[in-house]
VEXZATOR-315661 format. One record per residue: x, y, z of N, C-alpha, C in turn; residue number from 1; residue in three letters. Coordinates in steps of 0.05 Angstrom, whole numbers, plus 5000, padded with zeros to 4 digits. Example, Ala and Ser with C-alpha at 12.3 -4.5 7.8 and 13.67 -1.06 7.14 Angstrom:
BEGIN
+------+------+------+------+------+------+------+------+------+-----+--------+
|  n_x |  n_y |  n_z | ca_x | ca_y | ca_z |  c_x |  c_y |  c_z | num | residu |
+------+------+------+------+------+------+------+------+------+-----+--------+
| 5264 | 4886 | 5156 | 5246 | 4910 | 5156 | 5264 | 4934 | 5156 |   1 |    ALA |
| 5257 | 4955 | 5142 | 5273 | 4979 | 5143 | 5258 | 5001 | 5157 |   2 |    SER |
+------+------+------+------+------+------+------+------+------+-----+--------+
//
This chain:
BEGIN
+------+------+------+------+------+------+------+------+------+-----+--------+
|  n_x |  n_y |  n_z | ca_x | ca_y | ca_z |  c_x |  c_y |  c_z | num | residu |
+------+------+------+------+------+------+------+------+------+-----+--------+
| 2553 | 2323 | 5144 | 2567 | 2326 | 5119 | 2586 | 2303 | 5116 |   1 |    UNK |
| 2586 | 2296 | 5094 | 2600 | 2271 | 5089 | 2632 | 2273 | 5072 |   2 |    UNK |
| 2648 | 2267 | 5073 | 2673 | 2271 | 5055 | 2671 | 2261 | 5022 |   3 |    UNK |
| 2674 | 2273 | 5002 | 2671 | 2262 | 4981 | 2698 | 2253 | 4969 |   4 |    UNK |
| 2697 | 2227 | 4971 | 2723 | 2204 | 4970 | 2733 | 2207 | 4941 |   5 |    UNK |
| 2716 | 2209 | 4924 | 2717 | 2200 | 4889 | 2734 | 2238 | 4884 |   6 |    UNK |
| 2722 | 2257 | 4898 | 2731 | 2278 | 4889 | 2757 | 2286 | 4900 |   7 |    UNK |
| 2760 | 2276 | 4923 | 2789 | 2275 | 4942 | 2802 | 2267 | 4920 |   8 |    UNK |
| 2799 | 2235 | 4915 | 2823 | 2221 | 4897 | 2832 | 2241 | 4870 |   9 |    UNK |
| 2811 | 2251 | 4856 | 2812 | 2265 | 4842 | 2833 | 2300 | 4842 |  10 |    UNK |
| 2818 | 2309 | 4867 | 2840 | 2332 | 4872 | 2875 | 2326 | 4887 |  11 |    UNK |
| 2882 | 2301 | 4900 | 2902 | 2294 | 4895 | 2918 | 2284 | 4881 |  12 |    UNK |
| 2909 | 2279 | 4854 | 2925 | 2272 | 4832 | 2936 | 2308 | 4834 |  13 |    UNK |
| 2927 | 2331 | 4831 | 2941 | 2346 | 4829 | 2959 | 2359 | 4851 |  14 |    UNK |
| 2951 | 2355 | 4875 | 2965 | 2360 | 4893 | 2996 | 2358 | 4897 |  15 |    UNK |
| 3007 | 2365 | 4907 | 3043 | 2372 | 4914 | 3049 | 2354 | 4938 |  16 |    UNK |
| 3026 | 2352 | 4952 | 3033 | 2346 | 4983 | 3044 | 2313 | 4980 |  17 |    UNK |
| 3056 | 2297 | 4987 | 3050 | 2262 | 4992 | 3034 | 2260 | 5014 |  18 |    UNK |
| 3028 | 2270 | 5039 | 3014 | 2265 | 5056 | 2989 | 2262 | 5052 |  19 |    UNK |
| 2970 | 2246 | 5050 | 2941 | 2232 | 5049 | 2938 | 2263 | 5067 |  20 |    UNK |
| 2944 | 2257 | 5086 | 2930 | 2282 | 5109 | 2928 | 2304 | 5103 |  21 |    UNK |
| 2960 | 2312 | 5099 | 2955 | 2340 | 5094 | 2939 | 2353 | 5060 |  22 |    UNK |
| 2941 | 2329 | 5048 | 2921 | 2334 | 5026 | 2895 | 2334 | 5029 |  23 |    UNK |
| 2885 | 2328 | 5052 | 2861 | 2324 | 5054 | 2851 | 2350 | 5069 |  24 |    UNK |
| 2872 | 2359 | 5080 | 2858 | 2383 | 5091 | 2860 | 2404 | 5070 |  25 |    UNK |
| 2883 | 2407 | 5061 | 2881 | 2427 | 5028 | 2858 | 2415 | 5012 |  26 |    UNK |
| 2843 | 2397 | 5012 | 2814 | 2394 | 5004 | 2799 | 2406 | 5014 |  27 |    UNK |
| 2795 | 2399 | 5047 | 2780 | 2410 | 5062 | 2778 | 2443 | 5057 |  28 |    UNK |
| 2798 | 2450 | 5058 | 2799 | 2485 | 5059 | 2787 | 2494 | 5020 |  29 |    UNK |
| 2793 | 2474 | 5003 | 2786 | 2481 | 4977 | 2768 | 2476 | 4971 |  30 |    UNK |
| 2759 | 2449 | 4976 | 2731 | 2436 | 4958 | 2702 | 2447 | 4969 |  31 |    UNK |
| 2711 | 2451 | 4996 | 2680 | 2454 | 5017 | 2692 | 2487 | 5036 |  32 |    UNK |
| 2706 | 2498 | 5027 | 2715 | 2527 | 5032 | 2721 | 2529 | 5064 |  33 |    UNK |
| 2718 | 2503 | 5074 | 2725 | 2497 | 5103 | 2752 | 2496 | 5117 |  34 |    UNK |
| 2747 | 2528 | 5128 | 2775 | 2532 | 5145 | 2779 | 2529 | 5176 |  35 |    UNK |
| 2757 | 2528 | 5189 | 2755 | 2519 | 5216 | 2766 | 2497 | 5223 |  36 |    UNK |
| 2773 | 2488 | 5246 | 2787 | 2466 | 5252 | 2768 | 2449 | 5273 |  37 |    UNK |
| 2755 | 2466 | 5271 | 2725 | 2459 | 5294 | 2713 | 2438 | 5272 |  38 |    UNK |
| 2706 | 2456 | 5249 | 2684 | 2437 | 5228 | 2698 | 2421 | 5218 |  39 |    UNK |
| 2727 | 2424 | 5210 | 2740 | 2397 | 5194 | 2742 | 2372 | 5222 |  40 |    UNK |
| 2746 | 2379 | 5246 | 2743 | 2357 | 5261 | 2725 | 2344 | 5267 |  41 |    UNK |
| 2698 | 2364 | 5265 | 2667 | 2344 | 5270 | 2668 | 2333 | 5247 |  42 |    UNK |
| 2672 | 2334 | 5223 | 2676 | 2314 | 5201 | 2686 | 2297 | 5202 |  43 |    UNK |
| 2713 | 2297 | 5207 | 2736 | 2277 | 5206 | 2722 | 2265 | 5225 |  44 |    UNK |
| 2710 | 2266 | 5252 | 2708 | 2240 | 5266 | 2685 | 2227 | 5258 |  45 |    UNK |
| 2669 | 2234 | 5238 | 2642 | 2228 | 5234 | 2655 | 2200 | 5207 |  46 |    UNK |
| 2685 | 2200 | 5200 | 2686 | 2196 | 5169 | 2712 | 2168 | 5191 |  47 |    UNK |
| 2710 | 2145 | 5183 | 2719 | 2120 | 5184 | 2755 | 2131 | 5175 |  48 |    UNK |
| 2753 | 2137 | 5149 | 2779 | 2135 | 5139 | 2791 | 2164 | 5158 |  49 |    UNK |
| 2776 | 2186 | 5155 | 2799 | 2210 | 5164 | 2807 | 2196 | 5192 |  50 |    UNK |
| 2782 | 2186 | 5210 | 2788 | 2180 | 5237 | 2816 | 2162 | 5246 |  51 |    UNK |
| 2825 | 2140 | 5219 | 2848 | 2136 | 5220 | 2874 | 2153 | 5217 |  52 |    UNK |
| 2861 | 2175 | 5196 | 2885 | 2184 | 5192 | 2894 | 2203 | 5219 |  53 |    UNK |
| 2878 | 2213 | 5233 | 2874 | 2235 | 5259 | 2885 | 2216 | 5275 |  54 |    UNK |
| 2884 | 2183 | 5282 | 2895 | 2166 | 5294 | 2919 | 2168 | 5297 |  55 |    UNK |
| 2929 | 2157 | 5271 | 2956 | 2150 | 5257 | 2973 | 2179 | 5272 |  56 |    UNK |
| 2958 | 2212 | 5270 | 2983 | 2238 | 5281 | 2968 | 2245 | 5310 |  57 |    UNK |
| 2953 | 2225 | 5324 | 2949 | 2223 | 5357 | 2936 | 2249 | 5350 |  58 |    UNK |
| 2918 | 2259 | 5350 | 2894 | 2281 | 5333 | 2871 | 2275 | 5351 |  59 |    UNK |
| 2867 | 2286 | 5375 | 2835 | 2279 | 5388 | 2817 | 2299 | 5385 |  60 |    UNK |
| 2834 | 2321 | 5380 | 2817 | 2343 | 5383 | 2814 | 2364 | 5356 |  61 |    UNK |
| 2799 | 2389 | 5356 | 2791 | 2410 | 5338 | 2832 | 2423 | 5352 |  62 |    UNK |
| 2838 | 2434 | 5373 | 2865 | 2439 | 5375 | 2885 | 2425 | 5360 |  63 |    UNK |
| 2888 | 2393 | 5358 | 2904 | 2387 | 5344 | 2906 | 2390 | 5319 |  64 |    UNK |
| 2881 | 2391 | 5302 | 2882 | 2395 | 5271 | 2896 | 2431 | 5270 |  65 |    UNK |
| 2890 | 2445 | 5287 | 2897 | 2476 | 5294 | 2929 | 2468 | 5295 |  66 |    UNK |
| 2938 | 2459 | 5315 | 2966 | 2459 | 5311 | 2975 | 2441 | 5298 |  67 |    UNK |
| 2975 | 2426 | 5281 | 2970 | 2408 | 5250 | 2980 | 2434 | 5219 |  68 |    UNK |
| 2949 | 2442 | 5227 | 2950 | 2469 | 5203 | 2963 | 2475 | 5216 |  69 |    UNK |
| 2978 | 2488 | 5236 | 3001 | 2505 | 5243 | 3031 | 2500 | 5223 |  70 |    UNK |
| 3032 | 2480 | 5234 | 3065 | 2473 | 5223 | 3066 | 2463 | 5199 |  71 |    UNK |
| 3049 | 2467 | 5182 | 3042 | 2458 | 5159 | 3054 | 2505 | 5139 |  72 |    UNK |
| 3046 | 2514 | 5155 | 3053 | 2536 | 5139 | 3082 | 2545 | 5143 |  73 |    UNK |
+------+------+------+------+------+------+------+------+------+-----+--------+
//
């Protein structure tokens, strides 16, 4: 599965968040109904841009996006 970039940009014009990231996962959980942290991680590493952004918050694993979405609520 691939990330759809054109619709991202699109759903964060409405978004609240400033974080690229954390808007991306409030995509993740909206656009593709994807709440696992298992499946948003085999994506993200499959996808150039998320893999920076998982970089950028030291993110190697399906646990870190878990405690990610953690402190996000």
């Amino acid at each position: 599965m691939e990330i759809n970039w054109a619709e991202f940009k699109e759903f964060k014009q409405y978004s609240v968040r400033k974080d690229n990231f954390e808007t991306l996962l409030d995509f993740m959980k909206s656009y593709y109904n994807m709440v696992s942290p298992m499946d948003m991680y085999d994506v993200f590493s499959e996808d150039a841009t998320a893999q920076m952004m998982l970089k950028k918050r030291n993110i190697t694993d399906a646990e870190g996006i878990e405690n990610y979405l953690f402190k996000l609520r």
